[in-house]
C-alpha positions in Angstrom: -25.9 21.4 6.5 -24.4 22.5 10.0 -24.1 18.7 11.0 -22.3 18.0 7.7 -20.2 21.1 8.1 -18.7 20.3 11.8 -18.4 16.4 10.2 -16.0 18.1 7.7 -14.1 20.8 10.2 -13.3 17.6 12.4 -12.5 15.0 10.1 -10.1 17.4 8.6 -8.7 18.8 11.6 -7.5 15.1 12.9 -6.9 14.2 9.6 -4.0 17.2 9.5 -3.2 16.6 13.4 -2.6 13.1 12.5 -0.6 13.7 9.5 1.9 16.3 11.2 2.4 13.2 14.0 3.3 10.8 11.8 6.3 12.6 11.2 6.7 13.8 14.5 6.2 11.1 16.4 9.4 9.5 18.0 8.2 5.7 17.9 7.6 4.3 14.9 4.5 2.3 15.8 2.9 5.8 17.3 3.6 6.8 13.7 2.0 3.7 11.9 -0.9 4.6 14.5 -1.8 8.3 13.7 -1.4 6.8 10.2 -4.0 4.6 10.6 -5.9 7.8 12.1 -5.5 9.9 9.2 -6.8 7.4 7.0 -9.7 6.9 8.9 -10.6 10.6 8.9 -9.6 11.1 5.3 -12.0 8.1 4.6 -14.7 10.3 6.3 -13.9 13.0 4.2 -14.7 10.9 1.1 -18.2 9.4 2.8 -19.0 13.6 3.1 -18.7 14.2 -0.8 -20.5 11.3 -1.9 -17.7 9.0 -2.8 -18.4 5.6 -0.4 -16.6 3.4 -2.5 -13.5 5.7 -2.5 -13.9 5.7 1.3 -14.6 2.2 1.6 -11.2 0.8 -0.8 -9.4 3.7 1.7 -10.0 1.5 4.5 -9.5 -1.9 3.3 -6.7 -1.4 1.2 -4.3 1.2 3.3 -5.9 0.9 6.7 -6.3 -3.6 6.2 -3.1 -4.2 4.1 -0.9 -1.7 4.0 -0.4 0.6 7.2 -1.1 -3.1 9.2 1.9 -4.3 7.0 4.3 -1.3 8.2 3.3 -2.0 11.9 3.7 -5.6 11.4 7.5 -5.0 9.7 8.1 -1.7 12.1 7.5 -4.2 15.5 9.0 -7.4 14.3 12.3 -5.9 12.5 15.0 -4.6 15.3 15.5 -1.4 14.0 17.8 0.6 15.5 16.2 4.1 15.1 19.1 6.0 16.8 21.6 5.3 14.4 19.3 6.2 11.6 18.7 9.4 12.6 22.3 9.7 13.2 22.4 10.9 9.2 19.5 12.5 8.7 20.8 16.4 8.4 22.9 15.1 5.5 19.5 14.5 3.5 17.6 18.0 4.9 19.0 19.9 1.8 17.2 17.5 -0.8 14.0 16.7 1.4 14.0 20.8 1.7 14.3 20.8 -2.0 11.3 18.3 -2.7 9.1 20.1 -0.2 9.2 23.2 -1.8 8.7 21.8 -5.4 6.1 20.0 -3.7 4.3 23.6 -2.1 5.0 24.9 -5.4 2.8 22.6 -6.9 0.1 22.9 -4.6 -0.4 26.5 -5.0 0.0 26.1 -8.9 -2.9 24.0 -8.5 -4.8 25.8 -5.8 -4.3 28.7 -8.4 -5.5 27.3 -11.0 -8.8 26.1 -9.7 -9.4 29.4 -8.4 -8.7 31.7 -11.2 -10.7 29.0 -13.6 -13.1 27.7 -11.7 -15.0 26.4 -15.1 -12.1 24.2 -15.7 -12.6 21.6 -14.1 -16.1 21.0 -14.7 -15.0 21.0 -18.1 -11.8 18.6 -18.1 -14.0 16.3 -15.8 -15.6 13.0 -17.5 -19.8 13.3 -17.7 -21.0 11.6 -14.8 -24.7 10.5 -14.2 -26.6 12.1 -11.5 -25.8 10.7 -7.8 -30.0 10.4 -7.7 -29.9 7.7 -10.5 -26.7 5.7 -10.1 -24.9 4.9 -7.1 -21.0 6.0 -6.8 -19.4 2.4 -7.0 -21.9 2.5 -10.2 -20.4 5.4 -11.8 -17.1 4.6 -11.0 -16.7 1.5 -13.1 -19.0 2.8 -15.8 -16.0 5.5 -16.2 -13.3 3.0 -15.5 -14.2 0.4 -17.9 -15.4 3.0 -20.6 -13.4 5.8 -20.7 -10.0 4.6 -19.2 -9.9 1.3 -19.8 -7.0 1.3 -21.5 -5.2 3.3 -18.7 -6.8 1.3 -16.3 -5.6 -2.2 -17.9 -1.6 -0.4 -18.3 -1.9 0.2 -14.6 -2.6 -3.4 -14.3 0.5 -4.6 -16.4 2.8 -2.3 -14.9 1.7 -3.8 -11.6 1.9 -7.2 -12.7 5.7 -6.4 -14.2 6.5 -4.9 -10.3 5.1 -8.0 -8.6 7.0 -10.3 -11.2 10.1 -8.1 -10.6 10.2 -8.5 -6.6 9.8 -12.4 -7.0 13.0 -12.5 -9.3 14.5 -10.1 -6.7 13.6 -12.4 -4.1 14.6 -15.5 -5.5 18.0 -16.9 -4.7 19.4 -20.1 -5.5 21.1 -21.4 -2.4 23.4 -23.9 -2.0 22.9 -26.8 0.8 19.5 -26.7 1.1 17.6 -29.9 0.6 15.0 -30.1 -1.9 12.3 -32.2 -3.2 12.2 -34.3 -6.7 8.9 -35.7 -7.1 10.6 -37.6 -10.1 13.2 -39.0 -8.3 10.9 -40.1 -5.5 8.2 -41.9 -8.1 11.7 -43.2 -10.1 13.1 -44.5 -6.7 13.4 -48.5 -6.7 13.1 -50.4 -3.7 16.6 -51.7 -4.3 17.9 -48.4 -4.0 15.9 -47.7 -1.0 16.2 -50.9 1.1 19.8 -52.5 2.1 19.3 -56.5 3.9 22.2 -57.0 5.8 22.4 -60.9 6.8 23.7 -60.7 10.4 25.6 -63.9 12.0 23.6 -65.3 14.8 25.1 -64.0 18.2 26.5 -60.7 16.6 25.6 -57.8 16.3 25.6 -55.7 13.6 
């Protein structure tokens, strides 16, 4: 228990230390970095409670694809940072605004779960013991039971986002050359081949 308690007082402390410099960090790919940090330490966090597969889709999923993606775009786009700061005291007012509702929230919840401690073992979906089933186990047994319907909107309102950013991407543009694989097996060698009968002792 003492082993598992300092686990949990470090992983959380770099998890928060992270977390405050990747909004204070000055470089952007310092930021994507302590990013990548947090994530690491919040996936630790998950291992502590029991929830591996929660840790494990932390780390392939944000750490693989996602915070790589932001470094990725963060080095190769030329970003000018210094002008984008330029108007950032013109949005304080509204981020001011969401972080308190944000606070707010948190200590409505906080609240809640410790003036009714009961409710959420009550609201919370029956689970197997951990002894009998593993967690990835579990997890889809709840998924595919109890929210599958939930869990298959999710998967159309993702497939109607991806759809949506290919239609946004996609641009007809004029003067590009494209391939016609029916013109090409239509093509005749007539069309394709010109002979030219040159005089002898001139050139074409």
């Amino acid at each position: 228990m003492i082993i598992q308690g300092l686990a949990f007082y470090l992983f959380a402390f770099v998890a928060v230390a992270a977390g405050a410099m990747v909004i204070l960090s000055r470089n952007p790919v310092h930021s994507v970095l302590f990013l990548i940090l947090a994530f690491f330490n919040a996936a630790g966090l998950f291992v502590l409670m029991g929830a591996e597969f929660l840790a494990m889709v932390l780390v392939i999923v944000y750490v693989g694809a996602v915070a790589v993606l932001f470094l990725f775009v963060v080095m190769m786009l030329d970003i000018n940072f210094v002008e984008m700061r330029e108007g950032v005291l013109q949005y304080l007012p509204i981020g001011a605004l969401i972080g308190v509702v944000l606070l707010v929230e948190l200590i409505v919840v906080g609240g809640g779960w410790v003036a009714a401690p009961i409710t959420g073992a009550t609201l919370g979906a029956p689970t197997p013991p951990i002894d009998q089933v593993t967690n990835t186990k579990a997890l889809g047994h709840l998924v595919y039971t109890h929210y599958i319907y939930l869990f298959q909107a999710c998967g159309m309102i993702l497939l109607v986002a991806m759809i949506g950013a290919i239609v946004l991407t996609l641009r007809d543009r004029g003067g590009v050359r494209k391939q016609s694989i029916s013109e090409q097996v239509n093509r005749k060698v007539e069309d394709s081949i010109e002979i030219v009968k040159v005089p002898s002792g001139s050139g074409v």
